[in-house]
N, C-alpha and C positions, 0 to 999 in steps of 0.2 A: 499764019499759024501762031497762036499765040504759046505763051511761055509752059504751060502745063500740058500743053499737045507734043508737041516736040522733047518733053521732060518723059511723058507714055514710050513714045516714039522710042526714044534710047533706051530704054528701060527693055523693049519687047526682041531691040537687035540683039542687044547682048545675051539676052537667056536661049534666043536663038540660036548663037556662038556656041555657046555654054551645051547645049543638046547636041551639036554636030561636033565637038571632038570626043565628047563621049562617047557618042554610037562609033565614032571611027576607031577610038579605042578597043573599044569591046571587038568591034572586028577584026583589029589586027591582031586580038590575042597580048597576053604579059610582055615589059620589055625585055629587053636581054640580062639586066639586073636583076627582076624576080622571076623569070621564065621558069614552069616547074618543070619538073626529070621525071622521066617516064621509068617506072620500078621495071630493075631487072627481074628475069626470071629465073629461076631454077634452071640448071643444066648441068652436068657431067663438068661443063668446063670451070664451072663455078663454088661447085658443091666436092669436097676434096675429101678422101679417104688416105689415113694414113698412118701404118702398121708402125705396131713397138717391138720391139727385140722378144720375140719365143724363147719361151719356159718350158722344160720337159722335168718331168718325172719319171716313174720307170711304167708310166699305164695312159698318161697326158698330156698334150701338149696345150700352152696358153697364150694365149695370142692376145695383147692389148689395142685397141684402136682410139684413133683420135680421128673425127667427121668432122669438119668446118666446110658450116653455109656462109658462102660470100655474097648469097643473094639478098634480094629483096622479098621473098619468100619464104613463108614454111615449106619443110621438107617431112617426109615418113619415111622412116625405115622401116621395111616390113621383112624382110626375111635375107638371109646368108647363107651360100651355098658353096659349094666345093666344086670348082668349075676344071680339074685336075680330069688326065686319063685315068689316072688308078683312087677313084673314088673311094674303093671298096677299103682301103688303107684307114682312113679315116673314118671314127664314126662320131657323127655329129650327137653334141650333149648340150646343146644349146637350148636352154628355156624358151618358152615361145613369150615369155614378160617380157626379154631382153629386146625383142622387136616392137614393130607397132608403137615407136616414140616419133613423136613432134623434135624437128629439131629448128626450134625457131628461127628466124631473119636473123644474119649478123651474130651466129653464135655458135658456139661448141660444141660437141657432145663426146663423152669417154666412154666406149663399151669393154669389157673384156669377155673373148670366143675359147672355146674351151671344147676340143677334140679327145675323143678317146684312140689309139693308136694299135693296129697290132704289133706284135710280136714281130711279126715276120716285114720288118721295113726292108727297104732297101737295103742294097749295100754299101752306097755310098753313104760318105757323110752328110752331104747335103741334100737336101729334097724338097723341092722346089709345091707348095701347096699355092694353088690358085684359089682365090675366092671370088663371087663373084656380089657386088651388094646390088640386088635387084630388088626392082619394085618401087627403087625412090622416087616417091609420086607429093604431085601436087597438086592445086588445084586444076589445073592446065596443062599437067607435061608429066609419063613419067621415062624412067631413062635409068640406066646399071652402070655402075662404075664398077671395074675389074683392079684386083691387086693380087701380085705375087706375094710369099711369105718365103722366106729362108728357113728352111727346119733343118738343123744340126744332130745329125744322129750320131757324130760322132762323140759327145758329150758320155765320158763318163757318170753312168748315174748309181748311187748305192755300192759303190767296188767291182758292176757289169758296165757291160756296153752295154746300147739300149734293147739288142737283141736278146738281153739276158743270159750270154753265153760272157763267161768268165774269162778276164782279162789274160793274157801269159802271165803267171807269175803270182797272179791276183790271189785272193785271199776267195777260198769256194764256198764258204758260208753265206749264203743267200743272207741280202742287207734287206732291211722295213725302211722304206720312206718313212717320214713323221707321217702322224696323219692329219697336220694343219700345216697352211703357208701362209699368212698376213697377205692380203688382198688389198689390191689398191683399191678396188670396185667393189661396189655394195650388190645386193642382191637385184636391183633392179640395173646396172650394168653401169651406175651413176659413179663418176671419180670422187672418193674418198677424202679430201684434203688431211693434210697433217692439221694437228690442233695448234693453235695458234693465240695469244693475248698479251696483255699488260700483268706488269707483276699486281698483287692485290687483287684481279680482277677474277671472275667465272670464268670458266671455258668448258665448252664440250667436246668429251673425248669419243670417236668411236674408232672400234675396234672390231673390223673386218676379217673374215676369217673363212677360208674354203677348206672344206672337206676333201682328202685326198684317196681315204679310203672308207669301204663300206661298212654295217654295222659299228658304227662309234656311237655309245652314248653316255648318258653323266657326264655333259663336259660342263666342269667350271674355270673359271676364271680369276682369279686376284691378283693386284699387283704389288711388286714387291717392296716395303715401305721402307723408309731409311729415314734419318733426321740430317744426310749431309743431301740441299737441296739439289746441285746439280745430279744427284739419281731420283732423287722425289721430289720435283719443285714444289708442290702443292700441301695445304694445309694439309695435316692430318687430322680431322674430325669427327672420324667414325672407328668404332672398334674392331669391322670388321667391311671388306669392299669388296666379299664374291659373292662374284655373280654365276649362277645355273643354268643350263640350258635343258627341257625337258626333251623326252621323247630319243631316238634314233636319226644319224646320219645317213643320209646314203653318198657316196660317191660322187664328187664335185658339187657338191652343196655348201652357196656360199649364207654363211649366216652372220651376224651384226652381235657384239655386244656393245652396251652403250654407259658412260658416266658421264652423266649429266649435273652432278651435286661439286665437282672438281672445282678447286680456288686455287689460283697462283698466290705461293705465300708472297708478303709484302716486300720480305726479304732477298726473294730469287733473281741472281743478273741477267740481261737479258745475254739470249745467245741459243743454240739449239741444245736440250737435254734430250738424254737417251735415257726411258721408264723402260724396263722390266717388267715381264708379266707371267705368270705360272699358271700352265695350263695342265689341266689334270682330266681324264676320261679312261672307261672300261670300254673294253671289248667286249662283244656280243658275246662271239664265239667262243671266249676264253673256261676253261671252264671253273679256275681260282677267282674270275669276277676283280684279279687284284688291280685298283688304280695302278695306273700309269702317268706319267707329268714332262712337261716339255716345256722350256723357257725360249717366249720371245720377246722381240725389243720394237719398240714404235718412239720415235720424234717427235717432239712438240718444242713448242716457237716461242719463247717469251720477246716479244718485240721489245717493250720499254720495262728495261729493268730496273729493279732496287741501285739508287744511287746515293752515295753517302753527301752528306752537305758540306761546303766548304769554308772555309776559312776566310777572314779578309783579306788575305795574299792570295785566293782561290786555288788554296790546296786541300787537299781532303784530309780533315785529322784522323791519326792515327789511335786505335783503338792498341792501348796497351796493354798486354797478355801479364795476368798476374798471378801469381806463386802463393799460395798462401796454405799455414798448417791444419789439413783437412783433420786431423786427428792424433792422441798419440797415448802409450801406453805406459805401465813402468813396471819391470818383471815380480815384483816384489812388493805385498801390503805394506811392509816396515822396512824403512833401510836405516839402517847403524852406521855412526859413522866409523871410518875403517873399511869398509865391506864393498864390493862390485856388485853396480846393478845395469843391468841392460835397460837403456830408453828406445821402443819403437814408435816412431811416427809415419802418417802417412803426411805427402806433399799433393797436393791437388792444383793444376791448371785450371782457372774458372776461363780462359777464353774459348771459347767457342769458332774459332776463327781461324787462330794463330798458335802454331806448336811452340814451344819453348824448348834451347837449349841451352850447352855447355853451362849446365847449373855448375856452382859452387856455393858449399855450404860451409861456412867459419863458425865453430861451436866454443862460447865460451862461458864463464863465469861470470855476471852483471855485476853482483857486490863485493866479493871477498877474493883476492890473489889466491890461489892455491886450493882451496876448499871444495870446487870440483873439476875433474880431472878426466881427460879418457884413462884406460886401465889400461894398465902391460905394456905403459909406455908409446900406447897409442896414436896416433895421429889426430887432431881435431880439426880437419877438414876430410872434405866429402865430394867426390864429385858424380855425378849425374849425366849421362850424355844428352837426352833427349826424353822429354813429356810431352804427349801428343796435346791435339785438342781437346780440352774437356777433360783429359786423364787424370790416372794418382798413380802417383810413385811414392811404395813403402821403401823404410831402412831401418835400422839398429845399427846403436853404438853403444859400447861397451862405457859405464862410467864408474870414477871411483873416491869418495870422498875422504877428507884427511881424518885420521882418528884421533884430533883435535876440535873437530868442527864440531860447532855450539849447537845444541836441539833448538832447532827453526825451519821455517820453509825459504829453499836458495831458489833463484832465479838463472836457470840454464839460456842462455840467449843463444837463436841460429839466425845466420847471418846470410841472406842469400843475394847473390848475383850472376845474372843469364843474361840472355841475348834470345832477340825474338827469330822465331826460325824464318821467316819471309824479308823483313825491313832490316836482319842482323843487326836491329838498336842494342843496345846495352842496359839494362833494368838491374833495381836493387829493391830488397825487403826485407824486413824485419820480424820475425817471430821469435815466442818465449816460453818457456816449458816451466812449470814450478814444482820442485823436488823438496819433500818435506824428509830433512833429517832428523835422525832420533839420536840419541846417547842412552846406551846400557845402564840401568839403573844398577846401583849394587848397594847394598841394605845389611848393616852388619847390627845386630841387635846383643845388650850384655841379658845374661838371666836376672827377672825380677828378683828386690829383694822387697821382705813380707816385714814391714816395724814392728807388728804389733802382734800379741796374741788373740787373737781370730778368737771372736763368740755372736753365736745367734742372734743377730739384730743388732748387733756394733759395730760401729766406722772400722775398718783397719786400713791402713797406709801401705800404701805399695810404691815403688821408685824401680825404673830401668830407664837404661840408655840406649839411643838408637845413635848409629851412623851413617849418614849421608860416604860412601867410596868412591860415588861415580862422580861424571863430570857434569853433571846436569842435577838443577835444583829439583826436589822432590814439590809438591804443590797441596795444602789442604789434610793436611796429618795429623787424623784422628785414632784416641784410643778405646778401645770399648771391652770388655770382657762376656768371656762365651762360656757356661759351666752351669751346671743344675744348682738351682740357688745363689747365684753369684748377679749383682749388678753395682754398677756402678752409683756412688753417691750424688757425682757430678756426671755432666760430658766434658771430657778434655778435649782441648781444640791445639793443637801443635804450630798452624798453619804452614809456612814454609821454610825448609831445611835445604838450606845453599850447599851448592857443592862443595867437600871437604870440610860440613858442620856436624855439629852432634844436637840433638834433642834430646834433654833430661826430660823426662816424665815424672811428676810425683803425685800420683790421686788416691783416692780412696775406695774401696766398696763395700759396700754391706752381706754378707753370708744372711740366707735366710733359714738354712740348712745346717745341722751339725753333722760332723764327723769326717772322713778322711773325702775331700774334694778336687779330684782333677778336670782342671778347666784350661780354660785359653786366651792370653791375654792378644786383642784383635789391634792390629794398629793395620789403618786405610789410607791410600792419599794420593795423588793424579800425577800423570807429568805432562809434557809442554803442552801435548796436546787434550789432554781432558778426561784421557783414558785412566779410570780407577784401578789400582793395581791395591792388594794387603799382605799382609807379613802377619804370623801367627808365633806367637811365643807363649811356651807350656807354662801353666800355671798349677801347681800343687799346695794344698795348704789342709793342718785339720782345724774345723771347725767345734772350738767347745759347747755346749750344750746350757743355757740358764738354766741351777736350780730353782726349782717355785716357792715362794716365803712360806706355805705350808707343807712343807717334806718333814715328816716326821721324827726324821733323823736331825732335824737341828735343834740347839739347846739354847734354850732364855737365858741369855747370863745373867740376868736380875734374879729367876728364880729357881735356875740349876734345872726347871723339867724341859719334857721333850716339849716345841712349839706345835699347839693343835696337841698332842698327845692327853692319855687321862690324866686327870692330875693326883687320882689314888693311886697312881701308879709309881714306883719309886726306882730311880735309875739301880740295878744292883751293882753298880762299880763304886756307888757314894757307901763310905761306912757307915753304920746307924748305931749312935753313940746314945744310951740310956732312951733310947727309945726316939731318938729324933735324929732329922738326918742332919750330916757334919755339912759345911760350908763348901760351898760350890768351885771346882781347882781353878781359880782368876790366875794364878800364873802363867799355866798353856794359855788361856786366852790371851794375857798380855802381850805372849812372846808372840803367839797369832798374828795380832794386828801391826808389831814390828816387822813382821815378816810382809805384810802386803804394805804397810805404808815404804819400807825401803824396797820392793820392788815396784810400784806406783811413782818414788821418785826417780828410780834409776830409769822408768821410761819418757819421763817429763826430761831430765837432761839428755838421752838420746835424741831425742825429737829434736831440742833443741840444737844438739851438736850438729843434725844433717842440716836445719836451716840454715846456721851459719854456712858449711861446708855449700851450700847451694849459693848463698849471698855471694860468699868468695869469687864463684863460677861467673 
């Protein structure tokens, strides 16, 4: 046999080999490593039924179940029945939804059974209801699991017993159940969970809710909103969160409201919070139709809450609660010094967080010893027990400044130190209040005196003197006059008159007007703060009248006639001496014009005498 025969040859044993442990395999079946299990089946011993603690009210009883298939099977529930001698006791109000479920392989299922009761129970407190759960079928088998129920009639309901016969002692006014109970189970008989998330995140809230009595309808819903998160962990984003239910209740009717738009603020720790809810519905039968409201409470879960970040030493910093002058008032537009005035402020907590207490407030004067003061010998400190979160705490104190104090605005300083109400640290702050003082002006004015005799359309000189009395400088002191025909030549400008100065005034004005004229000499001028204040001083004077160069009553001294008059006409006071007239009397003229040139000087040296007297000044 040569080399490639024998090379076939080995080649044809082994795949021979190869074919006989395989078929022997397949015939022996898998090893005991991957051997497969044969699926158990559905049975009574597998599939377990298992009651929650009975609920009564004064018309039903409620019965919670928990069903676990430990098979390898689906299961059906089709129907629940009252496997009791005294059937007739109970009247079943079980929806036919709540049957006819799948209860898959390896899983749960939650129903709640809901009995209507008579009146006429037992006497005992206890009463024993059988149920029996028939039907539970599968593809292959079906088979009833039987369970007893404890029913407690001795359970006080509404201030009766459940017979409705009135306790000894009891109060005989027939009690109203509510007409809702929070439901763990939804309308199709499914467990309800609590709501559950991360802070920041969505969640869905729903809110299960059975009907206890008949004709209910209008029912709404909203819950109650707050800004302290453990009662409202979630954003608030909407203006309004009720919800309506349309149409009539009837009696054990469980129905669903749902918020599904809910966000845990960012903010919320985790831990379980307890939300509030206000529920509000009318009665059919009523005939006022008046809403009625009822508050309940449901749990939700914030698993991973708001955490603060840490420090390099990995401690979490402290967020410190601060004090500061939310606002403040002062009883008085003007205060003088001398005089009491009331300061109110409010103090405002901007933490949000942390309460502040054992406030102390130290109130004093920033620039000047003595200058403001509490009043009546007051105290200038304050104290404060407690400012909540987020609050304001108002006060008033009495203040009183010295009637030496200069016209300006003071700086009242408050000086605050507390302690935070949670971490009792110790905190300090600073606020400043500014109190604008005034000084009484007091204005003592002499009467004008008049230099000159007063004529229509010429200067005359006028002079008075003012007094500053007060302690505060006057500012901007002008003179003006106020009178029919009266103005001034000039405008006088005074500017400013110190305290304990005088201001001479000496100007002029022109009379446009003759004859007897009272007017008013105006004098204006500011103090510290800008506010124009005047002073009015009477002015009386008579104004002469300019003759006009043609009044016929004047006489040409050159030619003795009347000026403008005819000139055939001859004065009859001249004698007429052989027929012509005598020489015109130049002496009264002469003594005339003595008489105006020595009263023209004796006002040229008055003038003079008050300038000096003013130089002197």
């Amino acid at each position: 046999m040569n080399h490639f025969a024998k090379r076939a040859l080995a080649l044809a044993l082994a795949l021979l080999f190869t074919f006989t442990l395989s078929a022997g395999a397949l015939a022996e079946g898998p090893s005991d490593s991957g051997e497969a299990t044969t699926p158990v089946p559905a049975s009574a011993s597998n599939v377990t039924v298992t009651p929650g603690t009975a609920t009564l009210s004064t018309t039903h009883i409620y019965v919670p179940f928990t069903i676990v298939n430990n098979s390898d099977e689906a299961v059906e529930l089709n129907s629940v029945r009252n496997s009791t001698e005294k059937d007739s006791l109970f009247e079943d109000e079980n929806s036919s939804h709540q049957f006819n479920k799948e209860i898959p392989a390896k899983s749960t299922k939650q129903i709640l059974l809901m009995y209507r009761y008579e009146q006429n129970h037992p006497d005992s407190a206890t009463y024993t209801l059988g149920l029996k759960f028939k039907s539970i079928t599968t593809p292959s088998n079906t088979f009833e699991v039987y369970e007893d129920i404890s029913v407690n009639f001795g359970i006080n309901v509404g201030g009766d017993d459940a017979g409705g016969n009135n306790t000894p002692g009891g109060d005989t006014t027939e009690t109203v159940d509510p007409p809702f109970r929070l439901s763990s189970y939804d309308a199709e008989g499914n467990l309800v969970p609590a709501p559950s998330g991360n802070a920041g995140k969505s969640v869905v809230v729903r809110i299960p809710l059975q009907c206890l009595r008949s004709n209910i309808s209008n029912v709404t819903i909203t819950p109650v909103l707050s800004t302290e998160l453990d009662a409202f962990p979630f954003e608030i984003t909407a203006l309004d969160y009720t919800q309506g239910l349309s149409g009539s209740l009837y009696r054990g009717a469980i129905f669903e409201f749902r918020y599904s738009n809910l966000k845990f603020n960012e903010k919320v720790t985790a831990g379980v919070k307890k939300v509030d809810f206000t529920i509000s519905w009318t009665e059919d039968w009523s005939t006022s139709n008046t809403p009625q409201s009822m508050t309940i409470s449901i749990y939700v879960n914030v698993i991973k809450g708001y955490e603060a970040e840490t420090g390099p030493d990995g401690t979490q910093p402290v967020s410190k609660p601060k004090v500061i002058l939310d606002s403040y008032s002062i009883s008085t537009e003007k205060i003088y010094a001398g005089e009491q005035f009331d300061v109110t402020f409010t103090l405002r907590n901007t933490s949000e967080e942390e309460a502040v207490q054992n406030i102390q407030i130290s109130i004093s004067d920033t620039a000047e010893v003595g200058k403001l003061m509490p009043a009546n010998n007051g105290s200038n400190t304050l104290y404060i027990a407690k400012i909540g979160k987020g609050e304001t705490h108002t006060e008033t104190i009495s203040m009183q400044s010295a009637p030496d104090t200069e016209a300006k605005a003071y700086t009242l300083q408050l000086d605050f130190s507390y302690e935070g109400a949670s971490n009792i640290a110790s905190y300090t702050a600073t606020e400043t209040i500014a109190i604008p003082i005034l000084q009484r002006i007091r204005i003592k004015l002499d009467d004008p005196v008049i230099y000159d005799d007063p004529w229509v359309g010429q200067s005359c000189a006028i002079y008075f003197a003012l007094y500053n009395m007060g302690k505060a400088p006057i500012y901007n002191c002008m003179v003006d006059v106020d009178g029919e025909g009266l103005a001034m030549e000039e405008t006088y400008f005074g500017g400013t008159v110190s305290a304990g100065s005088t201001m001479r005034a000496d100007f002029s004005i022109i009379p446009s007007v003759g004859g007897d004229i009272a007017g008013e000499i105006v004098i204006t001028y500011e103090d510290v703060y800008g506010e124009q204040m005047e002073e009015r001083l009477p002015l009386n004077l008579f104004v002469n009248e300019e003759i006009p160069m043609d009044d016929p009553g004047m006489i040409d001294p050159e030619t003795g006639l009347p000026i403008g008059g005819d000139p055939g006409m001859i004065d009859p006071g001249v004698e007429v001496i052989g027929g012509e007239t005598g020489d015109f009397p130049w002496v009264w003229v002469g003594i005339g014009v003595v008489v105006v040139a020595g009263a023209a000087v004796a006002i040229i040296l008055l003038k003079k005498k008050r300038a000096k007297e003013l130089e002197d000044v």
